[in-house]
Each structure stands twice: as C-alpha cells, then as structure tokens.
PyMOL CGO cylinders between C-alpha atoms (Angstrom):
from pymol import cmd
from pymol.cgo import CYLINDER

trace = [
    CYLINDER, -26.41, 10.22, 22.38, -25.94, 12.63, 19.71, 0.3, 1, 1, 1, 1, 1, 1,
    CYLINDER, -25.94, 12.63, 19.71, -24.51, 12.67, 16.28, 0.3, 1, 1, 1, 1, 1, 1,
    CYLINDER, -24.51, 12.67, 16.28, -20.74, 13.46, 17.65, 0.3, 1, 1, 1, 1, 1, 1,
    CYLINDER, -20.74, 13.46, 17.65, -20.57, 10.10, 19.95, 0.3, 1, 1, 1, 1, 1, 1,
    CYLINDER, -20.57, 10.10, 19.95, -20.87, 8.36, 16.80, 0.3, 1, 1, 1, 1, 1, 1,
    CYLINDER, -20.87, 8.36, 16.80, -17.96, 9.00, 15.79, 0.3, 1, 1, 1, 1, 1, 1,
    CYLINDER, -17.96, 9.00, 15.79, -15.97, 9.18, 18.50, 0.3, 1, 1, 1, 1, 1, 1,
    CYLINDER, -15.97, 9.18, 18.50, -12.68, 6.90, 19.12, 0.3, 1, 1, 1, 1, 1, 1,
    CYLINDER, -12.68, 6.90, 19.12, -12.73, 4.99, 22.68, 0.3, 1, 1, 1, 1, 1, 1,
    CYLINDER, -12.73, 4.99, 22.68, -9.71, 3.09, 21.99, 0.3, 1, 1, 1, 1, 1, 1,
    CYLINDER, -9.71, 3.09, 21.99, -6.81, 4.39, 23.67, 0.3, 1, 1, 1, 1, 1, 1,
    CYLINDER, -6.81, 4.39, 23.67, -4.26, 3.51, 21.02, 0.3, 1, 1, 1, 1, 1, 1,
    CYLINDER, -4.26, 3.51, 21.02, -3.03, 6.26, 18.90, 0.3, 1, 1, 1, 1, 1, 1,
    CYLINDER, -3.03, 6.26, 18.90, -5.54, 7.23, 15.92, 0.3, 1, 1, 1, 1, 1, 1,
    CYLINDER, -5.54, 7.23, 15.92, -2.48, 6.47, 12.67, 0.3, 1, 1, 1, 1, 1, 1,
    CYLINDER, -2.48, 6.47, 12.67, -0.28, 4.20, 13.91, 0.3, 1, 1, 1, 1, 1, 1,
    CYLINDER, -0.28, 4.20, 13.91, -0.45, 2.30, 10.83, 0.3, 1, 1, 1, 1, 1, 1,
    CYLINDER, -0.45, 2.30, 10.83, 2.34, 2.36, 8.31, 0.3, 1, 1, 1, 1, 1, 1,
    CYLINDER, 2.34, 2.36, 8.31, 2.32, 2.50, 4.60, 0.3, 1, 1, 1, 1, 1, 1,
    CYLINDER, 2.32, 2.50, 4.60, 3.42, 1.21, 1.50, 0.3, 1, 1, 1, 1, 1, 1,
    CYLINDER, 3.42, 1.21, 1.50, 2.35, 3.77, -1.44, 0.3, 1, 1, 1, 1, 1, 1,
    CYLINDER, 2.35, 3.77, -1.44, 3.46, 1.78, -5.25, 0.3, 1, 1, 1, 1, 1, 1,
    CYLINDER, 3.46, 1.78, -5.25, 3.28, 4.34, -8.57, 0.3, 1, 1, 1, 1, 1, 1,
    CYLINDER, 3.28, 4.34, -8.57, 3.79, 2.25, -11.29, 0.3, 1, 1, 1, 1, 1, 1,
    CYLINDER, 3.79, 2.25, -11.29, 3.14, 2.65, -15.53, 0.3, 1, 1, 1, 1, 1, 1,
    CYLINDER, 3.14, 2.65, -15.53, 0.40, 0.08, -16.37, 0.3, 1, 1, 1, 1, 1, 1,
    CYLINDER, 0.40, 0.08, -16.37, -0.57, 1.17, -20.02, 0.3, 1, 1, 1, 1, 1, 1,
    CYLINDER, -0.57, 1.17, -20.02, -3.49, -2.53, -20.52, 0.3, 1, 1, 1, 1, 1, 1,
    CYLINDER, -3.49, -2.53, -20.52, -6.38, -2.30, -22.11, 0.3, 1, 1, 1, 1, 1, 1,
    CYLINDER, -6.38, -2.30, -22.11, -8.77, -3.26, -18.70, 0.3, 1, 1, 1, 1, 1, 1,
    CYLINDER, -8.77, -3.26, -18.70, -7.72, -3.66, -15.21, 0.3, 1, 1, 1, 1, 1, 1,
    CYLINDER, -7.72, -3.66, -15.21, -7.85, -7.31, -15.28, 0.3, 1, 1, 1, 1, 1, 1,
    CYLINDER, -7.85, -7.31, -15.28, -3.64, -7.94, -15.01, 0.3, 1, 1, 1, 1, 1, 1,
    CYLINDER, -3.64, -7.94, -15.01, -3.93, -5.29, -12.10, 0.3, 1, 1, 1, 1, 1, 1,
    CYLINDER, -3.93, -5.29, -12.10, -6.88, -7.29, -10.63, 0.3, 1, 1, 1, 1, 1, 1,
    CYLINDER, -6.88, -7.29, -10.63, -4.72, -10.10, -10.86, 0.3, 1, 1, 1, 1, 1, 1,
    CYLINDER, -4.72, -10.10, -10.86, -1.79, -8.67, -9.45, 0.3, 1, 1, 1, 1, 1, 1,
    CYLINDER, -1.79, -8.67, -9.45, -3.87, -7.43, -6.45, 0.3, 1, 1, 1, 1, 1, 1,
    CYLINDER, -3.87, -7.43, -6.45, -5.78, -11.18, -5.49, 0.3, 1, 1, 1, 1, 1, 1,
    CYLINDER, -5.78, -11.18, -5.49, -2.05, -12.07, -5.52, 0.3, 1, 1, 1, 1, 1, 1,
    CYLINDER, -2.05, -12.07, -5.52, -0.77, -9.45, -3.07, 0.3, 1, 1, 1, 1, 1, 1,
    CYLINDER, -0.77, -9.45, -3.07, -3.72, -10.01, -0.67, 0.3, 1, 1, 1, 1, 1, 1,
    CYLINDER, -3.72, -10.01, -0.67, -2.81, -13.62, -0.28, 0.3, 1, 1, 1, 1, 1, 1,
    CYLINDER, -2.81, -13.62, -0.28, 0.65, -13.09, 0.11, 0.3, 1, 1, 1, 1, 1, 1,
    CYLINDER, 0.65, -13.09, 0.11, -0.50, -10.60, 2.83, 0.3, 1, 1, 1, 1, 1, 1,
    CYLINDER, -0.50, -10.60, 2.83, -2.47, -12.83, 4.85, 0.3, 1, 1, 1, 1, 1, 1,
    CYLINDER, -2.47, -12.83, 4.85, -0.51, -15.52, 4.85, 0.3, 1, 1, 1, 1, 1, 1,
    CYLINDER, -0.51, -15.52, 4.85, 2.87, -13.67, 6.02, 0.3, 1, 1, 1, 1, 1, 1,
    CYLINDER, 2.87, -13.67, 6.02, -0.21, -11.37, 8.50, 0.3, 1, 1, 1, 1, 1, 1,
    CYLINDER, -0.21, -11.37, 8.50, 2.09, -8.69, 7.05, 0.3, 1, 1, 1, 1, 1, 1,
    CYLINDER, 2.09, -8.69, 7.05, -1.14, -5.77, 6.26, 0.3, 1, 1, 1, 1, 1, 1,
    CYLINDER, -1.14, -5.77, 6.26, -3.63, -5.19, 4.20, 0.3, 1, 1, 1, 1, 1, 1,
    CYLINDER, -3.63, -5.19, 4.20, -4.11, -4.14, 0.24, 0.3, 1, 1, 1, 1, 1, 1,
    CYLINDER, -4.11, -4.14, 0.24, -6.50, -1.18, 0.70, 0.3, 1, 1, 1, 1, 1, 1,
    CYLINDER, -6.50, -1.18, 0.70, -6.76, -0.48, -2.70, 0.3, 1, 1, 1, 1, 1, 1,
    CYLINDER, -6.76, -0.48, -2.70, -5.66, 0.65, -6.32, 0.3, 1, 1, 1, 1, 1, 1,
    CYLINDER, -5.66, 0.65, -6.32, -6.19, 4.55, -7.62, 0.3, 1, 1, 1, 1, 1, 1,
    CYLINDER, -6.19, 4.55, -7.62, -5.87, 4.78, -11.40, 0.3, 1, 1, 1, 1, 1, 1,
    CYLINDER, -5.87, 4.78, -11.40, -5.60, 6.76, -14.63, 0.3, 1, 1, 1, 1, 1, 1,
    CYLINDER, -5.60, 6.76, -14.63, -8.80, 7.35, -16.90, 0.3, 1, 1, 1, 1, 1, 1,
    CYLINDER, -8.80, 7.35, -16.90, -6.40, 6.11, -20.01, 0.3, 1, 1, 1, 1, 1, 1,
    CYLINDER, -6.40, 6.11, -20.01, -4.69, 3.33, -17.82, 0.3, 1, 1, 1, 1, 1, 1,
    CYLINDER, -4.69, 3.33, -17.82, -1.59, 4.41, -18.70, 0.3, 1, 1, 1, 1, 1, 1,
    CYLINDER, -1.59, 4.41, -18.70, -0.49, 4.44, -14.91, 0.3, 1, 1, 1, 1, 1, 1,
    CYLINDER, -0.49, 4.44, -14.91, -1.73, 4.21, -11.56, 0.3, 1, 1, 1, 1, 1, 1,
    CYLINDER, -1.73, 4.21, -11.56, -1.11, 3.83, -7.23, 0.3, 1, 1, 1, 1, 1, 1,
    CYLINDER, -1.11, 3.83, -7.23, -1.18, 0.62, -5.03, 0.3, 1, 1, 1, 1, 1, 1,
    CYLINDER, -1.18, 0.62, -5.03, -1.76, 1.24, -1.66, 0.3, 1, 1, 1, 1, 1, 1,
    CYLINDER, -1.76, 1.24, -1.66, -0.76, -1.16, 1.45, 0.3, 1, 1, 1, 1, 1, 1,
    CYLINDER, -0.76, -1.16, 1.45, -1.09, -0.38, 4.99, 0.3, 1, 1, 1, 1, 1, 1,
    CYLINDER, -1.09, -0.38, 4.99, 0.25, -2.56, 8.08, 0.3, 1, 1, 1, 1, 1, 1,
    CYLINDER, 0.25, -2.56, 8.08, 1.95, -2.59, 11.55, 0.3, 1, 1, 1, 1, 1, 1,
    CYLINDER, 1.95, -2.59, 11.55, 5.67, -2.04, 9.24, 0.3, 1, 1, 1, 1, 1, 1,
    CYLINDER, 5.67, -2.04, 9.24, 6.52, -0.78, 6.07, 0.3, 1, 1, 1, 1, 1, 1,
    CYLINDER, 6.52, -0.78, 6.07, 9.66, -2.78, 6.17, 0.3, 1, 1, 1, 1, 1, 1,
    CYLINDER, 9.66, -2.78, 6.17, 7.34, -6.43, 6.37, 0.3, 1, 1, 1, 1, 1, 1,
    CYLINDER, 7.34, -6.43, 6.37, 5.24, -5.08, 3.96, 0.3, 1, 1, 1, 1, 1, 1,
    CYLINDER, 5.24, -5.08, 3.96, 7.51, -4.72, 1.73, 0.3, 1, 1, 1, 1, 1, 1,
    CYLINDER, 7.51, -4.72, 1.73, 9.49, -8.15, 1.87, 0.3, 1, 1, 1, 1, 1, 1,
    CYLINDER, 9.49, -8.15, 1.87, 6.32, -9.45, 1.56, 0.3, 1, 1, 1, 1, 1, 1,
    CYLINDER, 6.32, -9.45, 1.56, 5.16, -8.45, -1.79, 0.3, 1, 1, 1, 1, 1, 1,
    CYLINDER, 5.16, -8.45, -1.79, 8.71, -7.69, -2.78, 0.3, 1, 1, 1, 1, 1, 1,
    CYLINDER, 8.71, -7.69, -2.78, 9.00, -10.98, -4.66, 0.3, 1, 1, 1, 1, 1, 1,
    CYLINDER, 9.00, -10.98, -4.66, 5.57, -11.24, -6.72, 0.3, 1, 1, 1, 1, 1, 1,
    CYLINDER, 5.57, -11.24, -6.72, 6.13, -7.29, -7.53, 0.3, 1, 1, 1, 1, 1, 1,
    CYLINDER, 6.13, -7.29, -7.53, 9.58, -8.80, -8.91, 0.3, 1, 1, 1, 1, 1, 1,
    CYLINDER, 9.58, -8.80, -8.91, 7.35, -11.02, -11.18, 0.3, 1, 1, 1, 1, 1, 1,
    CYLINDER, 7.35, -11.02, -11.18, 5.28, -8.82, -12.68, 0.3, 1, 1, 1, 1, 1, 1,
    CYLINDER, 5.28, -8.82, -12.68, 6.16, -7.09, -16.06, 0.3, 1, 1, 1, 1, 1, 1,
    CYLINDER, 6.16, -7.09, -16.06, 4.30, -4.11, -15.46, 0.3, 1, 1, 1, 1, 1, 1,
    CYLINDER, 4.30, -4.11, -15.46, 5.61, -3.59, -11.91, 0.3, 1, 1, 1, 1, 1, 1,
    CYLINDER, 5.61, -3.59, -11.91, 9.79, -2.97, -13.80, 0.3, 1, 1, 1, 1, 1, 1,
    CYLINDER, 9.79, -2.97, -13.80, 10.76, 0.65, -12.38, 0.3, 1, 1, 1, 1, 1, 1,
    CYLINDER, 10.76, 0.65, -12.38, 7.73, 0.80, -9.97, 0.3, 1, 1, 1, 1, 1, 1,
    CYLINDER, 7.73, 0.80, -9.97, 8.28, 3.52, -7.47, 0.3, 1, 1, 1, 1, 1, 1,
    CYLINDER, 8.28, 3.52, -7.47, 7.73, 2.70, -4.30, 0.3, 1, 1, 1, 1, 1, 1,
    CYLINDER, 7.73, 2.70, -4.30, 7.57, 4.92, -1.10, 0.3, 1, 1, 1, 1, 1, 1,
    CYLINDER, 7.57, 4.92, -1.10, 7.36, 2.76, 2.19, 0.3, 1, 1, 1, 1, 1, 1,
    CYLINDER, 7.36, 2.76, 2.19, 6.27, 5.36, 5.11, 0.3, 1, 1, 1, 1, 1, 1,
    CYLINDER, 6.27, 5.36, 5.11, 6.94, 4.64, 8.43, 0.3, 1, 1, 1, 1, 1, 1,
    CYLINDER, 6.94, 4.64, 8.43, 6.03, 5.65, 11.73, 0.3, 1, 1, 1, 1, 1, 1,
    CYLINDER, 6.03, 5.65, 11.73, 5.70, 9.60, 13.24, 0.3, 1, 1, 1, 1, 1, 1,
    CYLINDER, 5.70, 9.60, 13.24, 8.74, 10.73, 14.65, 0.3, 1, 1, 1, 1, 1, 1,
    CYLINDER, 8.74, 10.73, 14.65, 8.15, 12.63, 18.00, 0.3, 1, 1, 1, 1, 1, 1,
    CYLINDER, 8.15, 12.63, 18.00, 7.32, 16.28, 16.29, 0.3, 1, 1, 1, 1, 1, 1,
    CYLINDER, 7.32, 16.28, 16.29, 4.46, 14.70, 13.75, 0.3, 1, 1, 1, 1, 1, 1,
    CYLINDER, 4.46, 14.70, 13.75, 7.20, 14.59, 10.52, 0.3, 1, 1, 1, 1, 1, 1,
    CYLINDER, 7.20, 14.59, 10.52, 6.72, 10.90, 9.08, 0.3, 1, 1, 1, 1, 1, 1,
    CYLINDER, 6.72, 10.90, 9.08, 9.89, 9.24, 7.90, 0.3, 1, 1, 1, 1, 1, 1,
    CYLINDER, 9.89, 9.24, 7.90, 9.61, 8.75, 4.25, 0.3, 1, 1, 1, 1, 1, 1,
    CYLINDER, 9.61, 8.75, 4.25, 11.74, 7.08, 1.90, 0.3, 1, 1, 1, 1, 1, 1,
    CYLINDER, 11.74, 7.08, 1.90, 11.69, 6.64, -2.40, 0.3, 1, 1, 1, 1, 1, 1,
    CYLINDER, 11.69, 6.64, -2.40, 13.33, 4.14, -4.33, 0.3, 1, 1, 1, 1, 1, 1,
    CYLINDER, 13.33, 4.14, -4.33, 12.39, 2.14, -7.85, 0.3, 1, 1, 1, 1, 1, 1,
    CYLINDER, 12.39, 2.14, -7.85, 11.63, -1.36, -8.40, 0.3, 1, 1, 1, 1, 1, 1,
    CYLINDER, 11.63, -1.36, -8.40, 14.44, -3.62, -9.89, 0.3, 1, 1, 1, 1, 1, 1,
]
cmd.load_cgo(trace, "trace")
C-alpha cells in the first residue's frame, strides 16, 4: 500500500452528487452566539425531516455578515426544510440564498439566486 491508496474512492457512486444550499446573510451581533443558535436549530430541523446536513458557517472578522452552508441529496428539501425557522429569524430578513442543484450532462451546475422574505 502506498500513500495514493489512501486516498483513493472505491465506491462506485459519483464523487459530488451532493447538492447545496449556500445562505449570505448581514449578521452585524456582537458574538456568534444568535448564529450558534440559529445553527443547533437548523441541524435539528435537518435530522428530523433527514433532509442534509449543516456543514458549517464562514464569517466576517467584524461580524457584520457571513455564509451558511447546507449540503443534501436536494436543494429543493433542503430548502423547505429550514425555510420556516430562516422565516423566524430577524437577522436572516433579505438573506440571499443560492440552492445548487445537480450537474447537468456537460459538468455546468444549475444554479439559482433569490432573497429571503
């Protein structure tokens, strides 16, 4: 065995069939702990509906704004699924979110925008 069959991928299913749900939203707190919040919400809602997974949160030194980032089987489930507890969360208003979906046949992934309301 060498250093290369570590890494290698025996599974036979395609290596990013996973789609996304990318949020960009204006936080502007004081600490992370509203976003911390927000995100222990999320992964519950996730579970329960077995809609994805939360992978994560990417923010500004100042706090001022930041990324969510979901990944699942659809964009589309993930969505609904956090759809309402985005809905109920102040600093969520005019979040944009960009759902990604699966790779069309020559690599392009469809891609769509839209804000929070």
């Amino acid at each position: 065995m060498n250093i290369a069959d570590l890494f290698k991928n025996d599974s036979n299913e395609p290596e990013d069939t996973r789609q996304s749900v990318v949020i960009y939203f204006n936080y502007g707190e004081k600490s992370l702990e509203k976003l911390h919040e927000l995100e222990s919400k999320l992964r519950i809602v996730l579970y329960n509906e077995g809609a994805g997974e939360l992978e994560g949160h990417q923010m500004a030194l100042d706090l001022l704004d930041g990324f969510l980032y979901l990944y699942g089987d659809s964009a589309e489930a993930l969505f609904k699924a956090i759809r309402p507890t985005l809905l109920a969360t102040p600093f969520m208003k005019n979040a944009e979110i960009r759902p990604r979906f699966k790779k069309l046949e020559n690599d392009d992934v469809s891609e769509i925008e839209f804000v929070l309301e």
